[in-house]
Every structure is written in structure tokens, then in C-alpha cells.
C-alpha positions in Angstrom: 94.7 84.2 88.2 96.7 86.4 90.2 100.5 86.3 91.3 99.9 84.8 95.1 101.4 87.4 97.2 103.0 86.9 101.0 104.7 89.7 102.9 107.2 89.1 105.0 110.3 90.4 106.6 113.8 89.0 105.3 116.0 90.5 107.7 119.4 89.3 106.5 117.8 85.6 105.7 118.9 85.4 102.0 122.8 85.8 101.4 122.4 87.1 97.9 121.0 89.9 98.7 122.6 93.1 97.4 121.9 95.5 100.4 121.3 94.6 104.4 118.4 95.5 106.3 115.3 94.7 103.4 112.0 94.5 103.2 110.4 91.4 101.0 107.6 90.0 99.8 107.6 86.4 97.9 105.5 85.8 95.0 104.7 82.3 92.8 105.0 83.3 89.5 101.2 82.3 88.2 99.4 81.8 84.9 98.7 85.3 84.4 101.7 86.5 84.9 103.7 84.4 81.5 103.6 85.5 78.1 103.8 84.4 74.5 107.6 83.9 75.4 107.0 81.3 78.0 108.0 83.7 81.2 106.8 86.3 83.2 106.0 89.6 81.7 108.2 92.3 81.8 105.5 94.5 83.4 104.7 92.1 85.7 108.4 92.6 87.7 106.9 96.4 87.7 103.5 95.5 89.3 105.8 92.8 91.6 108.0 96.0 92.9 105.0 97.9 93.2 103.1 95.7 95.5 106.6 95.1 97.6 106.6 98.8 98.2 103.5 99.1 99.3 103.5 96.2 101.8 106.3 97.8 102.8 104.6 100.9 103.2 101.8 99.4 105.1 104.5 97.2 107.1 105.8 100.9 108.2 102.2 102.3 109.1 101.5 103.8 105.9 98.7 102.0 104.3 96.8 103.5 101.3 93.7 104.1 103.6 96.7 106.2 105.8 98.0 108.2 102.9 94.6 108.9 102.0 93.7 110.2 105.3 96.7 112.5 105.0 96.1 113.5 101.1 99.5 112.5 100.8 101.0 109.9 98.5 104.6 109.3 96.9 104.2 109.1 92.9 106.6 107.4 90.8 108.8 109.5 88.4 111.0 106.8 87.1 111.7 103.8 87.7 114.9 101.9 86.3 115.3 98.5 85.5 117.8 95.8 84.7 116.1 92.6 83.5 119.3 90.0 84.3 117.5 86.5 84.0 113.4 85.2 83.1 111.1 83.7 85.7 109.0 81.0 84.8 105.7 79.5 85.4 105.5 78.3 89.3 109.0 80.1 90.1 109.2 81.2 93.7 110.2 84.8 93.5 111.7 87.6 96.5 110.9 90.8 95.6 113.4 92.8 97.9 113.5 96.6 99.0 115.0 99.0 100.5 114.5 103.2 100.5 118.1 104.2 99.5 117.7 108.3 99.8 114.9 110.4 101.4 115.6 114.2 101.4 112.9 114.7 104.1 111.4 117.0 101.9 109.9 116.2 98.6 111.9 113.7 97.3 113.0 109.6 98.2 113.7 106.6 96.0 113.8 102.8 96.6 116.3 100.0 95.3 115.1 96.5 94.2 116.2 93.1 94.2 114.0 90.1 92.5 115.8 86.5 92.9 114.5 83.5 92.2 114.2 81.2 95.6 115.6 78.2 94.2 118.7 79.3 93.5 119.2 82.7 94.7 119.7 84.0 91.1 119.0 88.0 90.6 116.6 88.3 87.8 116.0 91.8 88.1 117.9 95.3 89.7 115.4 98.2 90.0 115.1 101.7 91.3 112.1 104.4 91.6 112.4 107.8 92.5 109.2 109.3 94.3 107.6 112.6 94.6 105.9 113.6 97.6 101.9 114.6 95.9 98.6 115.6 97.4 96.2 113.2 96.4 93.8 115.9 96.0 95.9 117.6 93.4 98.6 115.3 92.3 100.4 118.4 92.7 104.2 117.9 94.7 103.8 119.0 98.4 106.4 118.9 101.3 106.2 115.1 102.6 104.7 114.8 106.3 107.2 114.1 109.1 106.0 110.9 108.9 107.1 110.4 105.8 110.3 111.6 106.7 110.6 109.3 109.5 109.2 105.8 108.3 110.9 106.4 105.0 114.5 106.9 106.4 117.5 105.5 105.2 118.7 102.8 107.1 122.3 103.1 107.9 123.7 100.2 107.1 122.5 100.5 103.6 123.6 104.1 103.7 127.2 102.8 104.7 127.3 100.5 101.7 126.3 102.0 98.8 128.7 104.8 100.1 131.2 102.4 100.0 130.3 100.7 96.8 130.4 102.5 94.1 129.2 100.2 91.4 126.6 99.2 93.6 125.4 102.4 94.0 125.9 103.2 89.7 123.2 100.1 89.5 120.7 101.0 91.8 120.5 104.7 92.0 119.9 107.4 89.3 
């Protein structure tokens, strides 16, 4: 059984997040997603932060079938991640997102946020950085403009993780 997924904006609704402006998705931690140690997986929270970027990706007008279209894709080449507490079995969890830097060019990375619902507790801090690929190739190629565009910083989170340095140290390289 799979983790049931639901997209949705969170626009400032949940005061424990670390950064303004995210993107979300909420997932029920399922079945499939526990292990021998009686919570979820620790690959799970990748395939969780995963699926949140691409909702938000297609939330943004960048679906797969899009990128496809475009031979263009953003691969992974790192991800970092801070397990801080376990979800459980039927746990209600935000997986939260937000690009943090996009040099227009090549290069742009996302932070993450998981919490548990029920009491707003972080259970994980994350950060990718992406490579602008052809999909034809997998070779790195200049990102599109609309890359560039839909992927953009948002300012407010800009302003804060300027202002916050260990904020920043925990969810950028």
C-alpha cells in the first residue's frame, strides 16, 4: 500500500514552519512505509521530499510530461538530511518546500521541512541541490528561462535565511 498523497498549498497555515512562503504536500504515514523498527523508513522521508518537489513542480507548470517535452530535467546531486524525530504508522505528515537558491543557469537547490500534524513536531530538515540535465543525455545543460523563472527564490525566504545564519548552516550546503 502506498503513502496516500494530497498536494496542497500551506501558505503561512502552519506556525512551525522554518521558512515563509512553502509549498506542501501531506501524507498518512501507511503500512508500507514502517519498518522492522516500528516507523517509517528512512528512505521513505527521501521518496516523501521527492514527491513534494514534484507536485511542486507540476503546481508551478512543470510537470514530468513538460520537462520531457523540453528534454530538460533537474537531477539530484545531493541531498542532506537531518532525521530529528520517527513517524509512525497512521501519522499525518507535511512535507514542506521551498527552492532556496537558483543561479538561473545550471544550478538551484530546495530546503525541506517534514512535521508531524498533530503536534507540529519537525521530524526531518533536508536539502537537495539540482543540476539542470537533458533528458536525452543526462548531460548538464543551461536550464530554460522557465526554469529560471518558476524556480525563483522567493524573497521573503531569501530575506531570512540571509538573516539567519544557523538557519541557513541547516538547510543549505
Amino acid at each position: 500500500m502506498r503513502s496516500d498523497v494530497v498536494t496542497k498549498s500551506v501558505r503561512g497555515a502552519l506556525p512551525k514552519l522554518l521558512l515563509p512562503e512553502a509549498f506542501a504536500i501531506e501524507v498518512t504515514a501507511s503500512d508500507a512505509d514502517i519498518d522492522a523498527f516500528n516507523h517509517v523508513n528512512n528512505a521513505v522521508y527521501l521518496k516523501w521530499m521527492n514527491d513534494c518537489a514534484a507536485a511542486h513542480s507540476a503546481a508551478v507548470g512543470l510537470p514530468a510530461e513538460a520537462c520531457v517535452t523540453l528534454d530538460r530535467g533537474m537531477a539530484v546531486r545531493e541531498t542532506k538530511l537531518l532525521y530529528q524525530h520517527p513517524a509512525r504508522l497512521g501519522d499525518e505528515v507535511i512535507i514542506a518546500n521551498w527552492v532556496t537558491q537558483n543561479d538561473g543557469r545550471l544550478r538551484a537547490s530546495r530546503a525541506f521541512q517534514i512535521l508531524r500534524r498533530s503536534d507540529d513536531t519537525t521530524l526531518l530538515l533536508g536539502a537537495s541541490n539540482y543540476a539542470c540535465i537533458a533528458l536525452s543525455t543526462g548531460r548538464p545543460v543551461r536550464m530554460p528561462d522557465i526554469f529560471r523563472d518558476q524556480y525563483r527564490v522567493d524573497q521573503h525566504v531569501e530575506r531570512q535565511l540571509l538573516a539567519d545564519a544557523d538557519l541557513r548552516s541547516r538547510l543549505l550546503f
